[in-house]
Structure formats: C-alpha cells, structure tokens
ZAMARGU-4260 file (C-alpha; in steps of 0.2 Angstrom, whole numbers, plus 5000, padded with zeros to 4 digits):
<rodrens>
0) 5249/5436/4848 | 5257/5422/4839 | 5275/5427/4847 | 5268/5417/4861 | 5263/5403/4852
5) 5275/5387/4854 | 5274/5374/4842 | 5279/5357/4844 | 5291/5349/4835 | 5285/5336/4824
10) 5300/5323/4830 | 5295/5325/4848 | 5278/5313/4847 | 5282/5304/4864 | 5285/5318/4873
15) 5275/5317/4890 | 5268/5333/4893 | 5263/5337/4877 | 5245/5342/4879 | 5243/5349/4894
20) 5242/5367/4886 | 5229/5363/4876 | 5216/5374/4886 | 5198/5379/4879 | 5197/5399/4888
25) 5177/5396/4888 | 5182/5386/4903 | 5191/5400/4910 | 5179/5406/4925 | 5189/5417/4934
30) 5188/5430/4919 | 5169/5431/4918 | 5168/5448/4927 | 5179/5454/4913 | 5167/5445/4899
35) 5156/5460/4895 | 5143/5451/4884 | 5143/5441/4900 | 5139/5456/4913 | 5126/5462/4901
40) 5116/5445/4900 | 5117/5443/4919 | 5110/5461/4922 | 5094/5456/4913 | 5089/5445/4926
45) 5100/5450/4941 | 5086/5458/4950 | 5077/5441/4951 | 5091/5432/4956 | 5096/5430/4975
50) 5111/5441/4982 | 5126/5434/4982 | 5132/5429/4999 | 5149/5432/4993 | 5162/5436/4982
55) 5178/5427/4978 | 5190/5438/4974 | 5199/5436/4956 | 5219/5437/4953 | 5217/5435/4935
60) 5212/5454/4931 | 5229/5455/4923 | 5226/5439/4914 | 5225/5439/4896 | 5213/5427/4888
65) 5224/5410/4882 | 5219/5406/4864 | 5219/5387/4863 | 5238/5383/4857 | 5246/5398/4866
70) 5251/5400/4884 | 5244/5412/4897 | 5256/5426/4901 | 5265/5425/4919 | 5253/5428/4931
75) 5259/5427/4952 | 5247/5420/4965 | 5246/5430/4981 | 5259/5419/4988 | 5271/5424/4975
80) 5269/5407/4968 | 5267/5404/4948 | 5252/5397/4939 | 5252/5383/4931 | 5252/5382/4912
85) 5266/5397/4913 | 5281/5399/4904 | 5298/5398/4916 | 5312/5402/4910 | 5306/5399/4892
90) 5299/5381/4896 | 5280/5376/4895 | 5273/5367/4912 | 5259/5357/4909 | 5241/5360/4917
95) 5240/5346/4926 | 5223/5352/4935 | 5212/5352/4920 | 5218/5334/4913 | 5206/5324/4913
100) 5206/5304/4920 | 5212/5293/4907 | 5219/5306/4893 | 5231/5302/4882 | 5238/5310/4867
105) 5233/5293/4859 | 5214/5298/4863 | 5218/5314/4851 | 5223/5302/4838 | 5205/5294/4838
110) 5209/5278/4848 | 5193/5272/4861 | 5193/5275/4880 | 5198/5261/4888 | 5202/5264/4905
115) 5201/5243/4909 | 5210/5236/4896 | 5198/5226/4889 | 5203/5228/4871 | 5218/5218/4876
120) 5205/5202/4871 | 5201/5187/4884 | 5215/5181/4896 | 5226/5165/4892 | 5220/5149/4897
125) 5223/5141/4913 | 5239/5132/4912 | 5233/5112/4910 | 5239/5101/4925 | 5253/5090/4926
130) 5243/5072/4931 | 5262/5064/4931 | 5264/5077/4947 | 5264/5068/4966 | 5250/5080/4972
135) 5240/5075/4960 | 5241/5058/4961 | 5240/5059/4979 | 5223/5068/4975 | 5215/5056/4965
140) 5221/5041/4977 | 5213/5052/4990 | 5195/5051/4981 | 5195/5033/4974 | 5197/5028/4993
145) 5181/5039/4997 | 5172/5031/4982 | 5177/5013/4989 | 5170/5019/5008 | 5155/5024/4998
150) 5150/5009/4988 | 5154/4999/5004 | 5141/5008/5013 | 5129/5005/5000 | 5132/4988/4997
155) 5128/4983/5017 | 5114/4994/5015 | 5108/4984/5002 | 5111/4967/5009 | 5127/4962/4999
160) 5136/4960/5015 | 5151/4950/5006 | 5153/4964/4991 | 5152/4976/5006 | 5167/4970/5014
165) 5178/4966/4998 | 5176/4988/4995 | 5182/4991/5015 | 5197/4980/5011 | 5202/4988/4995
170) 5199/5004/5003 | 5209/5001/5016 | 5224/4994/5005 | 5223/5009/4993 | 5221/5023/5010
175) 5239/5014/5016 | 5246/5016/5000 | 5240/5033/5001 | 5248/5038/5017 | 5265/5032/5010
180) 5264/5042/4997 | 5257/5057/5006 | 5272/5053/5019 | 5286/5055/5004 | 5279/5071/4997
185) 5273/5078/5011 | 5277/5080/5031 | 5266/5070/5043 | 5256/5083/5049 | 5248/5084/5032
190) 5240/5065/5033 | 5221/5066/5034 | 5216/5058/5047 | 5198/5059/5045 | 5201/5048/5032
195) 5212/5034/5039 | 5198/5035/5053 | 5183/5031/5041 | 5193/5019/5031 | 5195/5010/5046
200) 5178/5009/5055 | 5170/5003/5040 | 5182/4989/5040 | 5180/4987/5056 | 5158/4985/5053
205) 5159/4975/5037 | 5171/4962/5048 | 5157/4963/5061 | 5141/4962/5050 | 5150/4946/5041
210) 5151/4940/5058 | 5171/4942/5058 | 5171/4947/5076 | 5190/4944/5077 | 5195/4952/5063
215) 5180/4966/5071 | 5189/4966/5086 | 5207/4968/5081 | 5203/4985/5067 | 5191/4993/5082
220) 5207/4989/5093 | 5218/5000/5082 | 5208/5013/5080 | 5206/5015/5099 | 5224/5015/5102
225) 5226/5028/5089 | 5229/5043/5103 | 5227/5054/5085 | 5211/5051/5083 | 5199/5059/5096
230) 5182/5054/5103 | 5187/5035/5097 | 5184/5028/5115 | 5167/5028/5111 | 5170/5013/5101
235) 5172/5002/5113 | 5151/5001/5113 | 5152/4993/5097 | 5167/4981/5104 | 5156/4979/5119
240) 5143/4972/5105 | 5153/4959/5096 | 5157/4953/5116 | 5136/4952/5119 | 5135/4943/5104
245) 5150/4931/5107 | 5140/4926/5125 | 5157/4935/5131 | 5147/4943/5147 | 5161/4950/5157
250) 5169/4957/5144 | 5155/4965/5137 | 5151/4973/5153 | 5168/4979/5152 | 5169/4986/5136
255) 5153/4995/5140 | 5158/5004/5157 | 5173/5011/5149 | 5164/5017/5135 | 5153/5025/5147
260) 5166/5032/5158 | 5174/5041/5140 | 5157/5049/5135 | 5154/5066/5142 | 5139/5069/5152
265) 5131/5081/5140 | 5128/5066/5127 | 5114/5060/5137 | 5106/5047/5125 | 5122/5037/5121
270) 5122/5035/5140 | 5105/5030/5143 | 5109/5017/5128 | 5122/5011/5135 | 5115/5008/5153
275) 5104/5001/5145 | 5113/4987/5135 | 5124/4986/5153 | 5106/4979/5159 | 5102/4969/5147
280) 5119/4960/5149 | 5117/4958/5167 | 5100/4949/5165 | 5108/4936/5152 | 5120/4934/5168
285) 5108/4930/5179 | 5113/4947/5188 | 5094/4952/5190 | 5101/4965/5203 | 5112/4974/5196
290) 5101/4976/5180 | 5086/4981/5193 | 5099/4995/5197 | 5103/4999/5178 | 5085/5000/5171
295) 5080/5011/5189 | 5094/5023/5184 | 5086/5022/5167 | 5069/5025/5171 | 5073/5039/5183
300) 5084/5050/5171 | 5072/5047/5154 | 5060/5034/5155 | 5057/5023/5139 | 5046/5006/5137
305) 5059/4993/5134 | 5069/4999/5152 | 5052/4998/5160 | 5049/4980/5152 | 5063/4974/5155
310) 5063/4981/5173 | 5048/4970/5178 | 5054/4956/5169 | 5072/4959/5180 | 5061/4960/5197
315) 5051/4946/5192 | 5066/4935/5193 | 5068/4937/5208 | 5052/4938/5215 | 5051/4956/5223
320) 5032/4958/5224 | 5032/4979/5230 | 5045/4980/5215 | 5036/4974/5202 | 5020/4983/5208
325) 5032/5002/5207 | 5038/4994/5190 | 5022/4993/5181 | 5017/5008/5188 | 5031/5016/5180
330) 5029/5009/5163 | 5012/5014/5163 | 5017/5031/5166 | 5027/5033/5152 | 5022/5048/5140
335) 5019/5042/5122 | 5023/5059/5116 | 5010/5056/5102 | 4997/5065/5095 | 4976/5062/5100
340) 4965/5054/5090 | 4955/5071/5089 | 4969/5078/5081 | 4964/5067/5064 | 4945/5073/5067
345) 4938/5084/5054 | 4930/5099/5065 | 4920/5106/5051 | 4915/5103/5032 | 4926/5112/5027
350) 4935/5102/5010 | 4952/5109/5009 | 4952/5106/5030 | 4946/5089/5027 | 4959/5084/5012
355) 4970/5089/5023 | 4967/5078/5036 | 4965/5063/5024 | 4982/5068/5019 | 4989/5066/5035
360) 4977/5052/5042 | 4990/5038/5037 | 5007/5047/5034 | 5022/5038/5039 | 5020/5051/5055
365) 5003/5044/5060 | 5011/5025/5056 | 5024/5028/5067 | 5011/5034/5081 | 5000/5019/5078
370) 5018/5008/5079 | 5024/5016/5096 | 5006/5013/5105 | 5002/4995/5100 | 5021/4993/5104
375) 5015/5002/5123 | 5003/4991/5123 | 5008/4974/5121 | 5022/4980/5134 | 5010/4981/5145
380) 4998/4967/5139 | 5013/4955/5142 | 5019/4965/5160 | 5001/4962/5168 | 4997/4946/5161
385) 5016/4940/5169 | 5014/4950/5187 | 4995/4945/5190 | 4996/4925/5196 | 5012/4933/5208
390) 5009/4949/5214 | 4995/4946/5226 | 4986/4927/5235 | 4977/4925/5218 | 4978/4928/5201
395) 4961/4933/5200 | 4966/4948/5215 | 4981/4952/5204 | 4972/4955/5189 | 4960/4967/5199
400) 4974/4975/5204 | 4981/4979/5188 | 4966/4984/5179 | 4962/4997/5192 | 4980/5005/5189
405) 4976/5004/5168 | 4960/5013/5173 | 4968/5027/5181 | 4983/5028/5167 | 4982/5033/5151
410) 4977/5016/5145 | 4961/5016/5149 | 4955/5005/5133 | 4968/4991/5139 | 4957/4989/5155
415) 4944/4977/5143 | 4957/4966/5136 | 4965/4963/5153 | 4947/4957/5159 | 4946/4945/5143
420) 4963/4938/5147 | 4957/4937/5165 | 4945/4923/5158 | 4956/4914/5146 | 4965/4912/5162
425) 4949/4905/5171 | 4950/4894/5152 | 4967/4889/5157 | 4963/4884/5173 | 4946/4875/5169
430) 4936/4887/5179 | 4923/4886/5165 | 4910/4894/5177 | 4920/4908/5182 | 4927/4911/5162
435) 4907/4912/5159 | 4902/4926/5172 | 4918/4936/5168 | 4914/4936/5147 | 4893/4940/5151
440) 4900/4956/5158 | 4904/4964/5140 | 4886/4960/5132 | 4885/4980/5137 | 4902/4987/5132
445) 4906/4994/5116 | 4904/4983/5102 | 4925/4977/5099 | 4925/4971/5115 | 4907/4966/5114
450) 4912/4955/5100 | 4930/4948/5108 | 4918/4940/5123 | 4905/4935/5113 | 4915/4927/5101
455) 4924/4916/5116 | 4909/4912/5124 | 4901/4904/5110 | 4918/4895/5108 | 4917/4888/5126
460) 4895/4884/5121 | 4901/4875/5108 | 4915/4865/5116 | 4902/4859/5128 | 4889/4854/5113
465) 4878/4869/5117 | 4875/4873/5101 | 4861/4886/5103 | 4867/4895/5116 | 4885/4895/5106
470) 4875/4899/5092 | 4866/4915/5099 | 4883/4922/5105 | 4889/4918/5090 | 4876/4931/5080
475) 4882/4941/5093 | 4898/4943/5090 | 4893/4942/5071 | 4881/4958/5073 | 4892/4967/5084
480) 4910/4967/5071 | 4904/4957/5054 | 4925/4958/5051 | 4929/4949/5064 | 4935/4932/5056
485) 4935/4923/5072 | 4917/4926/5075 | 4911/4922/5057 | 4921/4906/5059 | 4913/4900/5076
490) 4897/4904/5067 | 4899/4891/5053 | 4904/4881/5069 | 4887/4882/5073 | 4879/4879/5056
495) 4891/4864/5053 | 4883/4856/5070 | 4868/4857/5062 | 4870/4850/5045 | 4866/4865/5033
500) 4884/4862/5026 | 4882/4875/5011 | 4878/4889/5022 | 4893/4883/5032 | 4903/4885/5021
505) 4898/4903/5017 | 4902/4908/5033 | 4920/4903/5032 | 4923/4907/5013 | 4916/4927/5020
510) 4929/4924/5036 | 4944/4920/5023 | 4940/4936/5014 | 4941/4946/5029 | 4956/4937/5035
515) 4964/4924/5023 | 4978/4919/5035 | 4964/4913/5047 | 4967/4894/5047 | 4954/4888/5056
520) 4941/4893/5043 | 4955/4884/5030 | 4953/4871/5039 | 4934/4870/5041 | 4930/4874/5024
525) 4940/4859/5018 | 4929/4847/5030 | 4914/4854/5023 | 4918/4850/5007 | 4920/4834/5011
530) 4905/4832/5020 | 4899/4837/5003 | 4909/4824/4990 | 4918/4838/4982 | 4935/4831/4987
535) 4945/4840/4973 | 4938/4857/4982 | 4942/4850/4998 | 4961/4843/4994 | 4964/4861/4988
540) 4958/4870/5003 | 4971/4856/5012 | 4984/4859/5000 | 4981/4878/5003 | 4982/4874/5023
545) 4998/4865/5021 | 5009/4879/5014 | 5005/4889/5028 | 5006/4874/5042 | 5018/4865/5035
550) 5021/4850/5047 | 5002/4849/5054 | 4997/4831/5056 | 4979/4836/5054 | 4983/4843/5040
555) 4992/4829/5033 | 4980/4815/5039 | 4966/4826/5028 | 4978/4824/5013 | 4979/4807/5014
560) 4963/4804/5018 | 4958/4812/5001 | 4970/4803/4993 | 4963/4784/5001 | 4946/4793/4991
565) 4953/4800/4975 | 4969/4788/4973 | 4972/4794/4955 | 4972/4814/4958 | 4991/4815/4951
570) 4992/4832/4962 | 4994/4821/4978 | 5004/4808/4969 | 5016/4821/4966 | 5016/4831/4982
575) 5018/4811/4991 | 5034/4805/4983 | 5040/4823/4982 | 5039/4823/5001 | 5046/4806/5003
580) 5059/4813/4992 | 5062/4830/5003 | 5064/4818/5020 | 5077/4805/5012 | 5064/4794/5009
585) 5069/4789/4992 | 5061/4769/4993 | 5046/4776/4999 | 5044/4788/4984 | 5046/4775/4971
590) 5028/4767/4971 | 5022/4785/4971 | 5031/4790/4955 | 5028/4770/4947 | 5008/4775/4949
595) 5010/4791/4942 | 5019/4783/4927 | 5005/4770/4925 | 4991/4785/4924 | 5003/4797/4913
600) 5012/4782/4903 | 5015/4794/4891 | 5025/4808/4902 | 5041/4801/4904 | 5046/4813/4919
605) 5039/4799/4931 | 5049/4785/4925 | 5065/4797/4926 | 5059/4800/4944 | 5056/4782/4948
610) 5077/4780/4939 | 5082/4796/4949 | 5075/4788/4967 | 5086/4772/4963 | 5101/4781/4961
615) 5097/4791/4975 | 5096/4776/4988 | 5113/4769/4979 | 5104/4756/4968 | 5115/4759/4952
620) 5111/4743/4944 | 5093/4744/4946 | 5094/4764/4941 | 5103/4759/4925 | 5093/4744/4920
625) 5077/4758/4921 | 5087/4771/4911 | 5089/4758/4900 | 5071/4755/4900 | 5067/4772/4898
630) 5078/4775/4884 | 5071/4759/4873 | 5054/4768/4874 | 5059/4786/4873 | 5077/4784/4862
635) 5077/4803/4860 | 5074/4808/4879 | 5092/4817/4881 | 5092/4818/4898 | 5090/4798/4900
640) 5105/4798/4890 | 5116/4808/4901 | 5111/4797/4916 | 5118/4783/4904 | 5134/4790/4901
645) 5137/4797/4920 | 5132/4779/4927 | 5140/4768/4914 | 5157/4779/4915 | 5156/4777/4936
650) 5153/4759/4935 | 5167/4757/4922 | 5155/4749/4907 | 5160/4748/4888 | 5144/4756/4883
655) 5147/4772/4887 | 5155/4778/4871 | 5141/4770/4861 | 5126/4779/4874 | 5140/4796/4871
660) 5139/4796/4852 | 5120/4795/4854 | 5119/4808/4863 | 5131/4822/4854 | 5121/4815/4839
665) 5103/4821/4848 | 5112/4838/4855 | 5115/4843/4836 | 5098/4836/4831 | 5089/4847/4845
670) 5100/4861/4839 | 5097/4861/4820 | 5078/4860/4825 | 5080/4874/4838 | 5085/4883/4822
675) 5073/4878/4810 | 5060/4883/4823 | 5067/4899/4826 | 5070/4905/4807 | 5051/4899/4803
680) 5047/4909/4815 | 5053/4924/4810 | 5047/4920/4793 | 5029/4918/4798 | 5027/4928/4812
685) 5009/4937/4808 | 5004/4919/4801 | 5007/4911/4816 | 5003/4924/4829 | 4984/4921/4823
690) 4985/4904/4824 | 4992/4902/4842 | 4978/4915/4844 | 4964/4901/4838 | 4973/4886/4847
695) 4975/4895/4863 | 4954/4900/4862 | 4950/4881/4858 | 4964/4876/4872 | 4955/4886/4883
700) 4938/4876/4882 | 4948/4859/4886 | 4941/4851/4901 | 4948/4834/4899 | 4953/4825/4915
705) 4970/4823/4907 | 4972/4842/4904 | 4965/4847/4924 | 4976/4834/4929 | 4990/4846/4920
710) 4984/4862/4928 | 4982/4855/4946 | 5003/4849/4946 | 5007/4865/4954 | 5017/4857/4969
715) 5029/4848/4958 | 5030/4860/4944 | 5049/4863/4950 | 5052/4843/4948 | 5062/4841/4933
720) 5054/4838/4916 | 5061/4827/4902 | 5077/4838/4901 | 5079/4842/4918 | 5086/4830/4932
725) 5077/4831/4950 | 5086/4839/4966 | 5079/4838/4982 | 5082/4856/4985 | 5074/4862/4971
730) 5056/4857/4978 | 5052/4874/4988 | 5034/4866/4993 | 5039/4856/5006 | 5050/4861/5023
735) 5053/4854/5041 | 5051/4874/5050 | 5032/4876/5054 | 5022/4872/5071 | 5008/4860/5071
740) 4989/4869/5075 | 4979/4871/5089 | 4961/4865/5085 | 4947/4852/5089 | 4948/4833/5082
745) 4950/4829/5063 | 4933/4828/5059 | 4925/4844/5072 | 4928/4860/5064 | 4939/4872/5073
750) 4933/4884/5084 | 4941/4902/5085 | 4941/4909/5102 | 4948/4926/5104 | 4963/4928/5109
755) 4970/4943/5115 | 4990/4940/5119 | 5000/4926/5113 | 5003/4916/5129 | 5025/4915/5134
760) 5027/4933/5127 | 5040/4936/5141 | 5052/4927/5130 | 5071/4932/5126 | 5069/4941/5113
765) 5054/4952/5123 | 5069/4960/5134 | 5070/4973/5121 | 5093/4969/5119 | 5092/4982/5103
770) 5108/4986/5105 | 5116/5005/5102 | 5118/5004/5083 | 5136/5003/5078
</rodrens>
C-alpha cells in the first residue's frame, strides 16, 4: 500500500497544488455498494424505505479505496477520460472538485478563515486636502458669497435695510472675484450661473428697498440682457415698479406689457398681478378706460376684491351709471372661499370635540378668515356708500337699490349697516326727520344693530336738548350691547345734563374700560371733574387726551384753562415752556421756566432752562450772565460750567481757562466720589440693602406737595437734569402730526354717535396699488 504513497518534499512548501490529494475516503459515495457494513445496515430498514426510482450506475467497482495521503489507482471514465486525483505519467493532479472555497495550505498551518481581508486592520486615512489648491479656494469663495446673499436677505427682513445693502455689495464684489478665478482654472461652461444670477437680483432689491432706483434700474438692466440667464424677462415687473414709484407712468406701463408678453400662459397669477398693476397705473393716469378694461379682464378670468373695488372706483370716474351698477354686482359676487361660522359650533358635549374647536376658534386660519371678510366688507361699505347719491335720481333711491342687491348676496348682515349710513346721510344732509324714521326702524332688529340706531338717536335727542328722549334711547342702546362705548358715553351725556356729575362720570370711567381709545369719554370725564373742583384729576384726563390728539385746541384750551385755576401745578409749567420750546418759541418759554425756578428754587434744572432758552434765541450775553448766576449759587453744578467754557471760548473771553480748571477740578471730584460710593458699597451691601428697604417704606408714605409735584413731572422727565443739557428733540411728548377732534363746544360733553364707515374711504391708497412683490 505504501508503494503508492508520494511524499512531499520538505523544500517544496509553496508548491501550489499541494493538498489537493488529501481526500478523506468516508466521502467516497460511489463505493457505498461495495461498503458491506453499509449494505447490512440499509437491509434492516430497506423494506420501510420507498423504492428507489433509479439507479445511478457506478464506475468505481474497480476503484480501490484511497487511504488519506495516497492516490487512487487509474481509473478510466466511460469517455476514456482520467479521473481526477490520478497519477499520469508519474505526476499527481490535484482534486480540484473537492477543494473547498477559501482553502489554503496556510488554513492547515492553524491560520483564521478570512475570506475578506479584515485581519489586514482599518483602511489608511483619507488623504488631507490641499487648502493652497485653486479648486478649493474656488470652493470656499463660492460659499462665503452664498453666506453674504444670506445675511443680506435677513438683514432686509429684519429692517436693517443699510446693513442689507452693504452684504449685496460685498457679495457681488467677491462672486466677480470668483468668476475670475473660476475662468483661470476652469473653461466658461463651468461658471455657475445660478449664482451670479442671485448675487445680482439681491443687489438689484437692496438698491430698490434703499430707494436707489437708479442704481435698481441699471443691475435689473444687466441681468435682463443676460441672454444666459432664462425666465429673466420677468423682471422687468419689478423694473416696472421702481417706474410706478417714480410717477414714471408710461414707462411703467411699458415695463409691465413686456413682462406680460414674456410670461407663459400657464403662469396665470403672475398675469392677473400684473394686469392688475397695469390698471392701477392707468387710473393714476387719469386713463379710467383703459383700466375699466384691465380690471373686466381681471374680474372675468379670477375675480378678486381689490379688481372689483378698484373697478367701481374706475367707472365712477367717469360717470357710467349701468357700469357701476354690473360692478358692484360683481364684487358682491365674489366667493370668500372661507369657512361658515357653523363650522366653529360645538354639535355636541363632547369635550375632546369641544377642545378641539377652541383650539381652532382663533388660529391664525380663523384670523385670517375674520381678516379677508371685514376686508369684503369694508370694500363694499365704501363701494355702496360712493355709488348710492349717483346711481339713481336720489341717494335715498340708490341706497335702496343697493341694499336689495346685499340682501340677495351673501352679505346679507351688511344690509343693516348700509341702512344706518343711509341716515348719517339724512345727518349729513340735515334731513333730521328723515334720519329719525330711518333709525326707529331697528328698535326690533337684533340687538348690535339695535344698539348702533339707538346709540345715534339718542345722539341726535341730545343735540336738540331732548334729554329724556336722548336719555331713553340711550338705556336703549345701553341694555341692548353694555360694551358698546359709544352708547355708555351718550348716557353720561345724559346724566351730565342733569347735574348728577358723579354718576357721570361712572358712565364714562365704565366706557374707557371698554374702549380706552374712546376720546369722547376722555374728554367728558375731564369736564366732570371739573365741574367737580378736582382739577388735578381733571388736567390728567387732559394731559392723557393730549397724547393721543396732539394738536386739539380743545384739548389745549382745557389745559390752559386748568392752568389759569391751578397756576403753580409744575406738571403744566413744564409741559408749557417745553412746548414753546418744541415750536421755536424760546422767549415764550422763558417765564414759564423763571416760575418754575421761583416754586423749585432749589432745583437748578429750571434756571439751566431759563440759560438754555437764551442761548437758543441768540442771547449770549444774557445766557452767560445767567450761567454765571447759576454757577455763584450752585459752584459745583458741572454742566453750568461747561456752558461757561463753550460760551466764553465762542465769544473769545479770558475767563475760560479759569471756568476750565474748575471744572476738570469737579470732574476728578465727582470721580473719586463715584468711587468711594461704589467701594462702600460693596463693603456694606447687606447693611445698606436693609436700610434702603426702611427709607424706601417711609418714602413711600410722603405725600407732601413738593414730592406729588416730583411724581406728576412725567411730560419733562426727558428735559435734562443738572447734568444734562436740554434738546428740543429729545422731548418725545410734544409733535405737530395729529388731527384736531370732532365734538360739541368746550364746556358740552361730547356725544358719540355711531358711526359705521369713515366718510372719504375712496381715497388713493383704497385703489388696492399692492404691487406684485418683487
């Protein structure tokens, strides 16, 4: 047996077939008919085994068994070919069938399987970039400009216009940059244009939001010229824009019909939007035709509330009576697309149901409904109340007309109000008599509008001194909505008339709490107080009343009038010379300030005032002759040094290096005692905390007149103090933009009648020139 058996030699260890005829002869199938301890244990259960379809026959009857170093002796296939593992002329072949995946003679020296690799250990780190390489500093250029566009963007958003514009600049300096660098490293192809394009519109909006509109019009112009950068035509909208808001008509209009002419039909909205700023432009023309013919086109392809406002407003320019009729017919039948009231009605008690709907009940949804329909209806308000006096022979016929088309719309609730403006109108007019019957129509309506009418009628009773029947419509009113301020106030009306001047004034203390802008109760309350000699309540009410209507001259006469009562309440001193102050005034304001000096003598900020007014109106002698004054009795007032040394080194006097070495000499001072405060302060904190504590408990039960007088300076508490020098601008309380009140006579409290629409709504800005959003 062992002639057969070929060893290795022990030099050949790389050999590559060394192994193959290794061959375990358990695995040897084909000779298991041979096997006879085989046979005999199949017979034992062959009878319970299922036949054998069939038989595969075996070559290897003439096979001997292979021990497991030696080779099998020659055997021949049926084709005459050799097996494998044979002998040929002398040499092994290897049994390549029975390797198995992955073996190697390394396996048999006790090494793992590792078909993968993975012993190898983890891969080499990435090779670090090169930063000094042109692609990548073409890279980072490339995101700092995209940052700059960013913070540029949210600097307009935030209001900072100016910073906003700086970021666009230097964006657009370091994307030119860029493209000259790409250009060098790269071919053109590879420039981004997306970016160039960005850069360049958010120049070209900064310059239009700073109200650059040259410089706008010039970086719009290049990017429209730009045959690289597709759909830029549409720009010229925005270029149209600048035009509208340069009064440029023509050009505006022609900016716009080639924007239009660029945009494909399928973008529908930016084409309504643009007819519709083509309208608007024609009505700042004067062009009402051709605007009647843009808003038409408008309202015909996707009708919308501003189109069919400014639609009536273009046809009653020129006095088309059928057109204004079909134009408020068509902005009435304008959907809302908004959900029904019912919708935020709880069907049943069911709580999750329920919190659900008071979830809902004022989300920025519902807001945005409520938004839309008051929006509806003031368009309308302000369309009927314009058509009604010219659509038919009479206003009154007109007005009929209109409410029967409100009461066959959706609108049905707007039917009411136009009635109540039907009787202002009768007001207007001085049809008292008619104003009357139209109003007594809503004693049975529901109670808002029940209210409104009442609330007017007890306003036109009282201006006609019929002060119980103003008086039982003003319960009325009162019953019907105890919120409506308006009606709370005509009731004090009616209680003043009479004399009960406390209950009076609870009326209109309950209207201010239901509306505190409502300045007719203001107003009263102040002249009940001084019917009641409580002039320091009443100046206050005044005072309060003049922030709001800042130029009334009934307000103002009330001021002065207290004033001629209660000449030493330092709060109107102050407000007085600050006012004269505010409108140039500066002689005027000099007795004010001298009075207050002789009530305060000890405050020296009034005689720096009276000084400050001199030198305002160009008195320089005077003004230094009363710093002088001032510093004698207050030697360490710094601030009335300062003036010294300003006025005596304008005028050129010798004095000012002695008034200059004064006041270095009281800057150190009030420096070294600024310190010494601060370090016992640190020192004795817990000490001194509780006494403050006690100070501050007792200074809270001072009521001395000279400590009221202190807490009621409110209007000149940005007036300068003894360090601090007055400026003009500095007073916030005073300012020239406000509108003077309607109301009664000075001593007649006001009366509040209900007033549904402001009257000349149908102004410029109601023609809805919102134009498309650049």
């Amino acid at each position: 047996m062992m002639e057969n058996v070929h060893l290795a030699p022990e030099t050949d260890e790389d050999d590559l077939y060394s192994g193959f005829n290794d061959y375990n002869p358990a695995y040897d199938t084909e000779e298991l008919e041979n096997d006879t301890g085989f046979q005999q244990a199949v017979r034992t259960s062959h009878g319970r085994r299922p036949p054998v379809t069939a038989k595969i026959p075996s070559t290897a009857v003439s096979r001997p068994i292979a021990t497991g170093y030696g080779s099998k002796t020659s055997l021949a296939s049926s084709m005459g070919r050799p097996m494998t593992g044979t002998i040929q002329d002398g040499v092994a072949r290897p049994m390549t069938a029975v390797r198995a995946a992955g073996f190697s003679k390394a396996a048999l020296r006790g090494s793992a399987f590792d078909p993968l690799g993975q012993s190898r250990g983890p891969a080499p780190p990435l090779e670090a970039k090169n930063e000094d390489s042109p692609e990548e500093k073409i890279r980072q250029l490339e995101k700092k400009v995209n940052e700059l566009v960013e913070e540029s963007c949210i600097a307009n958003s935030c209001g900072d216009l100016k910073l906003a514009l700086e970021k666009a600049k230097d964006a657009g300096r370091k994307e030119r940059v860029l493209v000259r660098q790409r250009e060098q490293v790269t071919s053109p192809e590879n420039i981004n244009l997306d970016l160039t394009y960005s850069v360049l519109f958010n120049l070209a909006s900064q310059y239009s939001a700073n109200e650059m509109y040259a410089e706008a019009l010039n970086t719009y112009q290049v990017i429209v010229k730009n045959k690289m950068f597709s759909n830029a035509g549409r720009l010229k909208v925005n270029m149209g824009n600048i035009y509208l808001k340069q009064r440029n008509y023509s050009k505006a209009i022609k900016f716009y019909r080639m924007a239009l002419d660029q945009i494909p039909s399928v973008h529908k909205e930016m084409r309504i939007k643009i007819m519709q700023n083509i309208g608007i432009t024609f009505i700042k023309t004067g062009q009402y035709s051709d605007a009647i013919n843009s808003f038409e086109h408008i309202m015909s392809m996707a009708p919308s509330l501003k189109a069919g406002f400014n639609l009536i407003l273009s046809c009653f320019a020129i006095g088309d009576r059928e057109k204004m009729k079909k134009a408020f017919q068509k902005l009435i039948a304008v959907p809302l697309e908004i959900d029904e009231d019912d919708k935020y009605i709880s069907p049943s008690d069911d709580p999750h149901t329920n919190l659900l709907i008071e979830a809902i009940k004022n989300d920025h949804l519902r807001q945005m409904e409520r938004e839309r329909k008051a929006m509806a209806e003031k368009y309308i308000m302000t369309a009927a109340k314009l058509i009604a006096p010219v659509i038919e022979t009479s206003f009154a016929v007109g007005y009929n007309w209109c409410v029967e088309v409100v009461k066959a719309s959706q609108y049905v609730e707007l039917a009411n109000d136009l009635e109540i403006n039907k009787a202002i109108t009768y007001l207007r007019q001085k049809d008292f008599n008619q104003a009357v019957d139209t109003l007594k129509m809503f004693e049975k309506k529901d109670s808002r509008v029940k209210s409104a009418a009442a609330t007017n009628l007890s306003f036109l009773y009282y201006l006609e001194n019929e002060f119980a029947q103003a008086s039982s419509y003003a319960d009325l009113a009162v019953n019907s909505d105890r919120y409506n301020p308006s009606a709370l106030t005509n009731k004090g009306n009616t209680v003043f008339a009479n004399g009960d001047y406390e209950k009076a004034a609870e009326f209109y203390k309950e209207a201010l709490r239901n509306d505190s802008s409502c300045t007719e109760a203001l107003y009263n309350i102040g002249l009940t107080y001084k019917k009641l000699n409580r002039l320091d309540e009443a100046l206050d009410s005044f005072l309060k009343l003049h922030a709001i209507l800042r130029n009334s001259a009934q307000v103002l006469c009330q001021i002065a009038n207290s004033y001629r009562y209660f000449p030493s309440n330092i709060e109107v001193i102050e407000w007085l010379g600050a006012y004269y102050i505010d409108t140039q005034f500066c002689e005027k304001a000099i007795q004010y300030f001298e009075r207050a000096s002789l009530i305060q003598p000890t405050q020296v900020k009034w005689q720096l005032m009276v000084a400050s007014c001199f030198r305002r109106s160009g008195n320089y002698q005077k003004a230094l002759d009363t710093y002088k004054e001032i510093h004698r009795k207050f030697p360490e007032n710094v601030e009335c040094l300062r003036f010294l040394v300003r006025l005596c080194t304008d005028i050129g006097l010798k004095e000012v290096q002695e008034y200059a070495t004064k006041l270095k000499r009281l800057e150190k001072m009030k420096e070294m005692r600024e310190q010494r405060i601060k370090s016992g302060r640190d020192s004795s904190g817990g000490s001194r905390s509780k006494r403050e504590g006690s100070a501050g408990s007792d200074s809270g039960q001072n009521n001395s007149p000279s400590s009221k007088s202190e807490r009621l300076s409110a209007k000149l508490r940005a007036l300068p103090g003894t360090d601090e020098p007055y400026e003009s601008s500095g007073n916030k309380e005073i300012d020239a933009s406000y509108v003077d009140p309607l109301g009664p006579q000075i001593e007649r409290p006001k009366t509040a009648a209900k007033k549904r629409i402001d009257e000349d709504d149908f102004a410029d800005e109601e023609l809805g020139d919102d134009l498309l959003p650049e």
